[in-house]
Backbone as CSV, one residue per row, in Angstrom:
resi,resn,N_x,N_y,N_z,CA_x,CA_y,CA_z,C_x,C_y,C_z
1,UNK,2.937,-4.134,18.378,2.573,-2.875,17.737,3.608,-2.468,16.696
2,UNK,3.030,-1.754,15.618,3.980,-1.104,14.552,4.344,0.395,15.236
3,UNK,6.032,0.708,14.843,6.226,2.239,15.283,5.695,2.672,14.704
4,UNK,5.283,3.912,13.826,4.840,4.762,12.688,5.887,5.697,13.140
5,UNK,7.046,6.048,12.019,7.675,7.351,12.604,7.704,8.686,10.797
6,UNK,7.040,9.543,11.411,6.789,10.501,10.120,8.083,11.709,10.098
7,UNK,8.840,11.581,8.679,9.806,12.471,8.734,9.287,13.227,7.511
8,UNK,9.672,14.698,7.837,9.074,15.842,6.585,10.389,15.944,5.915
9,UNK,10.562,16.229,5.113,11.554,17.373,3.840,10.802,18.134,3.476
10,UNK,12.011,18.801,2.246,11.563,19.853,1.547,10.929,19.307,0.593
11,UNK,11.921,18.551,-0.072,11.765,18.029,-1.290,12.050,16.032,-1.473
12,UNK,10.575,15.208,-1.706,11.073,14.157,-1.912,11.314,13.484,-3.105
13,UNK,11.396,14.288,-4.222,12.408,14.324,-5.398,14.265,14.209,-4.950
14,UNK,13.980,15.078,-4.007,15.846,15.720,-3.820,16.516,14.481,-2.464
15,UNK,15.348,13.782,-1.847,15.758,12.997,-0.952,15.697,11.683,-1.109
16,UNK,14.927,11.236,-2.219,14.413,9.911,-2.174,15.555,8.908,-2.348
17,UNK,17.031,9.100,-3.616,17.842,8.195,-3.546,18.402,8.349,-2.015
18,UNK,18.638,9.628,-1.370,19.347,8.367,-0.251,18.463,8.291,0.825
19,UNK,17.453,8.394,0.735,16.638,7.982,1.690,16.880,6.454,1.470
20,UNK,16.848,5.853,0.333,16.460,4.678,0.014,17.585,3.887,0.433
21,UNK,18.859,4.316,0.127,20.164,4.246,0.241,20.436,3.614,1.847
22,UNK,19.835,4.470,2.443,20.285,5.235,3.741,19.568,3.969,4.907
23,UNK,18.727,3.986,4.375,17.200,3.336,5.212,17.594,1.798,4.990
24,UNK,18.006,1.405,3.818,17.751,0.066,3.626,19.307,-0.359,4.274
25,UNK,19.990,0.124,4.851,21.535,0.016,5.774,20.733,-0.456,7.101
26,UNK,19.305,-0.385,7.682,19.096,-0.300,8.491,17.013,-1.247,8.739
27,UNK,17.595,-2.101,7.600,16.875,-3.037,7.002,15.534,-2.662,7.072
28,UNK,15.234,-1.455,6.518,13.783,-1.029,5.863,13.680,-1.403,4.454
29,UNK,12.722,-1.214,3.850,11.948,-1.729,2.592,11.616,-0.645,1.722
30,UNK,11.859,0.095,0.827,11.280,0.974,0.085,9.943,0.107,-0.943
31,UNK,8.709,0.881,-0.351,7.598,0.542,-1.400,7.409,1.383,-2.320
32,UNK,8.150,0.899,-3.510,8.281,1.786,-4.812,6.763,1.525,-5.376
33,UNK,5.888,0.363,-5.558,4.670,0.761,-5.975,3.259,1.476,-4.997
34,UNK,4.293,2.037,-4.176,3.040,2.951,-2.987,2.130,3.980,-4.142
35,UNK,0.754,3.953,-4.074,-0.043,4.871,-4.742,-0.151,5.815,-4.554
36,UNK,0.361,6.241,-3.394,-0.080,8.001,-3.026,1.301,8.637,-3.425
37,UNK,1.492,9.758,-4.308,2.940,10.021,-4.848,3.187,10.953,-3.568
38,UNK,2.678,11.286,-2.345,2.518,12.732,-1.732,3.413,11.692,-0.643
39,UNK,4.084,10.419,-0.816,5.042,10.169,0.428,6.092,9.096,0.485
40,UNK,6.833,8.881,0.251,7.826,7.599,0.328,7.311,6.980,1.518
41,UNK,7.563,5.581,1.600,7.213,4.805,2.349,8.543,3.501,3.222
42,UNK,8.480,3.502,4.003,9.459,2.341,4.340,8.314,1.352,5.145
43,UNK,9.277,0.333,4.848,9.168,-1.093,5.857,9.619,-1.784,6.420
44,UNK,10.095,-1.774,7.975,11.444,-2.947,8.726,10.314,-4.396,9.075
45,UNK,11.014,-5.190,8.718,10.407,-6.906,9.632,9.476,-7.050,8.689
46,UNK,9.030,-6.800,7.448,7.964,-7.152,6.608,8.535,-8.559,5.835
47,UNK,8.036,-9.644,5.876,8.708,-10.886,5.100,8.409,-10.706,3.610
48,UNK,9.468,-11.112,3.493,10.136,-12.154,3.478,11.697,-11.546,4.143
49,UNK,11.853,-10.629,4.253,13.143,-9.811,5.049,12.687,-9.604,6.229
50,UNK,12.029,-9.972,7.009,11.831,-10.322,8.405,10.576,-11.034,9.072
51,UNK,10.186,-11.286,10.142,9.437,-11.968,10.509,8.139,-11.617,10.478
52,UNK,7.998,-9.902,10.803,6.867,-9.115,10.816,7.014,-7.896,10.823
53,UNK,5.844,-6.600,10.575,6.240,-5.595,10.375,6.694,-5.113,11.968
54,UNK,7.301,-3.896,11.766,7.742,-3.356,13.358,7.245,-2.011,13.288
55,UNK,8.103,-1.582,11.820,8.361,-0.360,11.866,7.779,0.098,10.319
56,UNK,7.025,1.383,10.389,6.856,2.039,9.234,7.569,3.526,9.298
57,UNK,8.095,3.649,8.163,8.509,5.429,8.012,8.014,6.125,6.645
58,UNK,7.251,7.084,7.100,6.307,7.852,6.004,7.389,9.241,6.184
59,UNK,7.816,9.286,4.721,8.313,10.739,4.451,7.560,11.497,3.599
60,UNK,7.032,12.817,3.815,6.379,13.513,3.221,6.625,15.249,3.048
61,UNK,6.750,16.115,2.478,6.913,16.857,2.044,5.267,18.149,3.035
62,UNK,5.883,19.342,3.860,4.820,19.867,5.056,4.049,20.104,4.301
63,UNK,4.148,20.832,2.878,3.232,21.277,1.943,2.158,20.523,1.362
64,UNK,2.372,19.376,1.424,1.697,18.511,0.919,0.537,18.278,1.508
65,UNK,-0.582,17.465,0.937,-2.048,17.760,1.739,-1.457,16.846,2.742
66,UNK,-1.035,15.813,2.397,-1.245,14.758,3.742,-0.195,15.165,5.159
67,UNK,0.539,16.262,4.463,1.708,16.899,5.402,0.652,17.765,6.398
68,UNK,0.023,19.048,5.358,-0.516,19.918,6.318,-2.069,19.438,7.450
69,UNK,-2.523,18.239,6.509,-3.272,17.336,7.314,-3.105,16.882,8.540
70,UNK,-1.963,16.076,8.658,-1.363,15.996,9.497,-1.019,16.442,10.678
71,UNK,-0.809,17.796,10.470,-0.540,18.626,11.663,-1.627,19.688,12.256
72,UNK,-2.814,19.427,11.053,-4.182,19.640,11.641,-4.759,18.858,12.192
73,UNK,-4.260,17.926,12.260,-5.109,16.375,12.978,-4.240,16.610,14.459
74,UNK,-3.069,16.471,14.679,-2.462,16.302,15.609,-2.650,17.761,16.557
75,UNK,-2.955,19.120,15.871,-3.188,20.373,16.799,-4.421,20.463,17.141
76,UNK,-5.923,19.741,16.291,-6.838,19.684,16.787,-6.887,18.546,18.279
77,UNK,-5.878,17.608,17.683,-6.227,16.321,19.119,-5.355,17.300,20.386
78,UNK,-4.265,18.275,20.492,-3.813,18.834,21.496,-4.901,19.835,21.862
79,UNK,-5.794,20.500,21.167,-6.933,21.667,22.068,-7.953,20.516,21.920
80,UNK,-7.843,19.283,21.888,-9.521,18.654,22.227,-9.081,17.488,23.081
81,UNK,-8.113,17.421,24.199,-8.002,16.217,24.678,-8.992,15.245,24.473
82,UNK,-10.032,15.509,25.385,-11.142,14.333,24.894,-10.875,13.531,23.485
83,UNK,-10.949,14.438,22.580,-11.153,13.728,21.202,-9.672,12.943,20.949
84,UNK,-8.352,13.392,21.760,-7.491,12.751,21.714,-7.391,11.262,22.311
85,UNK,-8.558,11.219,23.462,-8.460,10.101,24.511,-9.342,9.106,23.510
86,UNK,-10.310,10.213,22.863,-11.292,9.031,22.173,-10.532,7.941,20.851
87,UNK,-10.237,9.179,20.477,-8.614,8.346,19.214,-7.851,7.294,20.113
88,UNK,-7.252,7.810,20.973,-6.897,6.537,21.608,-7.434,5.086,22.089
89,UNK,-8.697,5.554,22.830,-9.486,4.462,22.862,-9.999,3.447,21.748
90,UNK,-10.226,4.102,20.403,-10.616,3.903,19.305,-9.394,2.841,18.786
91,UNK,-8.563,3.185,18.991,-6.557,2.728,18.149,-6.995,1.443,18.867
92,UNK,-7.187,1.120,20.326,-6.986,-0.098,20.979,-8.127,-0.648,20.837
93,UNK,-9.260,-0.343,21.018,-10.347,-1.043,20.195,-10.082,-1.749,18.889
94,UNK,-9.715,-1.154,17.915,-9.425,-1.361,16.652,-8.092,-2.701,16.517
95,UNK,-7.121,-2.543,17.138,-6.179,-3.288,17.020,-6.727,-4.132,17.281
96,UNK,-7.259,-5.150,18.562,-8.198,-6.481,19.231,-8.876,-6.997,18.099
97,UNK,-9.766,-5.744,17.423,-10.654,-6.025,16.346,-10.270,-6.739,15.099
98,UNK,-8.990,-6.475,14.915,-8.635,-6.351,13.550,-6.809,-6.586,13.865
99,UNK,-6.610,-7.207,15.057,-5.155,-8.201,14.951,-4.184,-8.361,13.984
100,UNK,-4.806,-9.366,13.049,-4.648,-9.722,11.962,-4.759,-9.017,10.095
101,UNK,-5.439,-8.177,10.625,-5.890,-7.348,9.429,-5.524,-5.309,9.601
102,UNK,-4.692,-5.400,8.833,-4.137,-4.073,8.932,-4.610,-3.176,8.266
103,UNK,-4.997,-3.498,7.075,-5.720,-2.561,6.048,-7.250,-2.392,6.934
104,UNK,-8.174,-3.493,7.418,-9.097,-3.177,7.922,-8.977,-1.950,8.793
105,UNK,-7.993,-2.374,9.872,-7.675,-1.498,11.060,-7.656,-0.093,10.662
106,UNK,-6.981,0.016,9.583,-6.308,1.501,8.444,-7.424,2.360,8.463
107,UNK,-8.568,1.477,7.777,-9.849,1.828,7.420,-10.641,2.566,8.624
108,UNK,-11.172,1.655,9.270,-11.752,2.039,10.299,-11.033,3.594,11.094
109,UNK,-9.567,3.198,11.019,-9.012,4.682,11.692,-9.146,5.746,10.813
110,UNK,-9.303,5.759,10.086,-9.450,6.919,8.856,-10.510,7.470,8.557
111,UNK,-11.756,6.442,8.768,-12.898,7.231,9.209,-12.683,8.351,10.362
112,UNK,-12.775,8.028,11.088,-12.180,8.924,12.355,-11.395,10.160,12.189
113,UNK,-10.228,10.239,11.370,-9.590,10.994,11.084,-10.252,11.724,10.221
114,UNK,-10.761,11.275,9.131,-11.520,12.372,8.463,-12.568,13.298,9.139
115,UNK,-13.753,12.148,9.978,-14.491,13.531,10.685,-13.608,14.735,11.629
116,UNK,-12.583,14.145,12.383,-11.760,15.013,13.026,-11.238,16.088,11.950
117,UNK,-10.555,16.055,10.645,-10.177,16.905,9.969,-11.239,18.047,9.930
118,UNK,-12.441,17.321,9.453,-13.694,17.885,8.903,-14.114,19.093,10.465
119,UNK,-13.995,18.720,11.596,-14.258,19.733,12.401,-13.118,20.505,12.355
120,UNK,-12.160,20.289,12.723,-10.862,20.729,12.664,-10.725,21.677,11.669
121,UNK,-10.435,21.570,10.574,-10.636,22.513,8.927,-12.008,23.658,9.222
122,UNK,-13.065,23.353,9.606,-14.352,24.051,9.577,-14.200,25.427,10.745
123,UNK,-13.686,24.655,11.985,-12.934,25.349,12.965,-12.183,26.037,12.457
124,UNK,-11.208,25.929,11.908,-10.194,27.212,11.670,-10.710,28.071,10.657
125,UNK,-11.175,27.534,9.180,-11.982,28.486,8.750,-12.479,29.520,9.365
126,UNK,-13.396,29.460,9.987,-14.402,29.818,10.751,-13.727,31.114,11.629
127,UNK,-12.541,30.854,12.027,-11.711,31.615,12.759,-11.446,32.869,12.667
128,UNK,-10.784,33.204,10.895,-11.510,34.276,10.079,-11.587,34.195,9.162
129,UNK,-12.285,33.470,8.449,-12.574,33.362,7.191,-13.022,34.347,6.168
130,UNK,-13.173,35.664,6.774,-13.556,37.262,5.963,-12.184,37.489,6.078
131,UNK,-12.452,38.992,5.903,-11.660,40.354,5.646,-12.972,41.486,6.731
132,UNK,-14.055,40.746,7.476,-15.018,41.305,8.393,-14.493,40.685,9.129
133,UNK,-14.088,41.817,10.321,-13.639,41.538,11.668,-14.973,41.347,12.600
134,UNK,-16.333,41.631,12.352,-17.495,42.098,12.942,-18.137,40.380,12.371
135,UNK,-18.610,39.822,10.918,-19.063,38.682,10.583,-18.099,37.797,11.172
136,UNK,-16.849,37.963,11.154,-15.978,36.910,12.004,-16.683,36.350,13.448
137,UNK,-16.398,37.533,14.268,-17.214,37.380,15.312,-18.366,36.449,15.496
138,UNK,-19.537,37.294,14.707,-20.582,36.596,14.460,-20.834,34.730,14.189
139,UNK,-20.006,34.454,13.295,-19.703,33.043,12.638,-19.341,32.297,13.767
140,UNK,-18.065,32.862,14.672,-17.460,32.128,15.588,-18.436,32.061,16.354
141,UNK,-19.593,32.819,16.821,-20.639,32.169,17.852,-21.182,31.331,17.410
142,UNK,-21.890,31.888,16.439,-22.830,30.184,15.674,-22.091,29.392,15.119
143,UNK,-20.886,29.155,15.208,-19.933,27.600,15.271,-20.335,26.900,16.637
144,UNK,-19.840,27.897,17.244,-19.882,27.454,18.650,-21.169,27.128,19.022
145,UNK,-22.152,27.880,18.992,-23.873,27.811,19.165,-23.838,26.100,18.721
146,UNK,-23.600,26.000,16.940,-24.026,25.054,16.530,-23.295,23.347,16.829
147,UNK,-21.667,23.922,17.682,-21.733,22.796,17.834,-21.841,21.981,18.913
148,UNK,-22.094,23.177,19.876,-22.733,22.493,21.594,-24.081,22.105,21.099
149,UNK,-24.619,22.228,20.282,-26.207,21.919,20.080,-26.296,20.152,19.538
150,UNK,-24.975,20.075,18.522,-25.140,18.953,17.841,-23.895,18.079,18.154
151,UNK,-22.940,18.358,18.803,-22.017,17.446,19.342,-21.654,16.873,18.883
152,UNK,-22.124,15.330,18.795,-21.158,13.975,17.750,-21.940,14.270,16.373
153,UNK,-22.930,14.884,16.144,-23.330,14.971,14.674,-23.009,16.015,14.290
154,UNK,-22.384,17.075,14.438,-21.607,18.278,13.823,-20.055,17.658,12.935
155,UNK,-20.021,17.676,11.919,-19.241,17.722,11.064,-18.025,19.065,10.709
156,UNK,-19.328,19.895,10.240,-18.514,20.831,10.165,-19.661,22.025,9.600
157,UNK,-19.099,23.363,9.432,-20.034,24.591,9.233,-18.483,25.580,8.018
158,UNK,-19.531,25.522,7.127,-18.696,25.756,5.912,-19.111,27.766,5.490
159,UNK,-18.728,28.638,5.231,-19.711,29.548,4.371,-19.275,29.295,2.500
160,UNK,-20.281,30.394,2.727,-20.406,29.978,0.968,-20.654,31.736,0.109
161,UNK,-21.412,31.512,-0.794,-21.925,32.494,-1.737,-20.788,33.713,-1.888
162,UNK,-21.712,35.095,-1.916,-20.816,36.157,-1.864,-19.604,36.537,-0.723
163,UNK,-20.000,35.822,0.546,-19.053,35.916,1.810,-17.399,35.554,0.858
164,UNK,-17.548,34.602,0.276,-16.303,33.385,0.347,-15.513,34.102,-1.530
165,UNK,-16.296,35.748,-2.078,-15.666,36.134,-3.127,-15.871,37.711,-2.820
166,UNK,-15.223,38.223,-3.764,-15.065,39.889,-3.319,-16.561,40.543,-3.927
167,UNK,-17.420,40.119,-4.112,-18.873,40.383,-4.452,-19.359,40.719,-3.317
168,UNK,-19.196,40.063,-1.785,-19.728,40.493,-0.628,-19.904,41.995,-0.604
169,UNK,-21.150,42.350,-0.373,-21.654,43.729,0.369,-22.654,43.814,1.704
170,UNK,-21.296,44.889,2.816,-21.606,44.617,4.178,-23.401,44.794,4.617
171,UNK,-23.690,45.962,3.266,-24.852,46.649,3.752,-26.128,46.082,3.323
172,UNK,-25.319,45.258,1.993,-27.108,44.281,1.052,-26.894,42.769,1.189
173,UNK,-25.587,42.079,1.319,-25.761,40.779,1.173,-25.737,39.936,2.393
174,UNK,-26.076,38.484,2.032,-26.616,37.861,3.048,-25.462,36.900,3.627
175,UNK,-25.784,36.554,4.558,-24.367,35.742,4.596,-24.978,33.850,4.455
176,UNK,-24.162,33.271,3.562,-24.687,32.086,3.481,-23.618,31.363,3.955
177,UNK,-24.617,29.865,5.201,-23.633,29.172,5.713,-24.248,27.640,5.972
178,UNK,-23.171,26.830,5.732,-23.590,25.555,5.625,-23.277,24.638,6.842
179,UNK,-24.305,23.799,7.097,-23.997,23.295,8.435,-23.970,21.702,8.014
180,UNK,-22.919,21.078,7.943,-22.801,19.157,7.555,-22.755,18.838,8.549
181,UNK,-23.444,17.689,8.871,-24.217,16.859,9.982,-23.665,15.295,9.558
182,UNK,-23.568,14.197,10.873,-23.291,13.152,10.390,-24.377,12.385,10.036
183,UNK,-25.631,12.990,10.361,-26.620,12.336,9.963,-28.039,13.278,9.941
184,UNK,-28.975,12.695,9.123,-30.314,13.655,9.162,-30.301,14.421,10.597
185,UNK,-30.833,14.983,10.932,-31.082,15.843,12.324,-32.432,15.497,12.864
186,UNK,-33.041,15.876,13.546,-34.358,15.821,14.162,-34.965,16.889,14.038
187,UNK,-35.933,17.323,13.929,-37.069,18.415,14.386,-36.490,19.020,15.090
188,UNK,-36.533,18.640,16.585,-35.898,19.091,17.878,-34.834,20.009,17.567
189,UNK,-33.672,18.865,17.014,-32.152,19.831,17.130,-32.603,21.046,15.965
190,UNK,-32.793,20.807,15.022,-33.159,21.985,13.667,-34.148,23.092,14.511
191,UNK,-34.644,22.758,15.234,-35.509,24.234,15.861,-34.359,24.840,17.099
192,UNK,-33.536,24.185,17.357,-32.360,24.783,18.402,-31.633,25.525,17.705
193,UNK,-31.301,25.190,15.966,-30.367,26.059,15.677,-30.490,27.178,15.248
């Protein structure tokens, strides 16, 4: 197995020479052509400087999407054990699958992670997404309504229109809300919701 160990800063402008400095004393790899600018990257045991990978270290900055991502992925898997056990199950599935192939493996886990964000993000929205303490309420049931109804095909429940700008009026407007599904729905479930 590879470690993955994720360290935050403030700034990886202000850290990167001695990160680089620092890290490679301790025979990591800086991947200067990494594409995502949102993280420095290391590598221990990657050949031709070692036999195989061991170890990765992702530094990233909390602000950053993949920072605050991050710690929405990891606080949704602590209030959803299940979905934590299923990630897990999923990781060891995946490794058997894909041994040899890391980018595959990458892939496949990232699907995953995204629908998890996607509930996760929709969830907290949802939480209070007004300046209505009363539509708050409301929303948080039909989250909830909608996602005991649809389970593995609930994505996520978004609002929209006047709710989501200061145009909202408590007494004339409507509240518009979007429900993403992982797939068409049925008759059945659409008359439950």
């Amino acid at each position: 197995p590879i470690i993955d160990i994720q360290i935050t800063v403030d700034s990886l402008t202000a850290i990167k020479q001695i990160a680089i400095d620092l890290l490679k004393t301790y025979d990591y790899v800086y991947w200067a052509e990494d594409p995502d600018p949102e993280k420095m990257f290391f590598v221990k045991g990657m050949p031709p400087f070692g036999e195989k990978r061991t170890h990765h270290i992702h530094i990233i900055e909390p602000t950053s999407k993949r920072g605050v991502d991050r710690i929405i992925f990891k606080d949704y898997l602590i209030a959803h054990p299940e979905v934590a056990r299923e990630y897990e199950l999923l990781k060891i599935e995946l490794a058997h699958e894909h041994t040899y192939d890391r980018e595959q493996y990458t892939d496949a886990k990232t699907q995953f992670i995204t629908s998890v964000l996607g509930k996760a993000l929709a969830t907290d929205q949802i939480l209070n997404p007004t300046k209505y303490k009363e539509i708050n309420n409301l929303l948080q049931q039909l989250l909830l309504q909608v996602q005991s109804i649809l389970t593995d095909e609930f994505v996520g429940m978004y609002i929209g229109g006047s709710l989501t700008s200061d145009s909202f009026n408590s007494e004339t407007s409507d509240i518009d809300c979007y429900i993403i599904t992982s797939k068409v729905l049925s008759e059945n479930l659409v008359r439950k919701i």
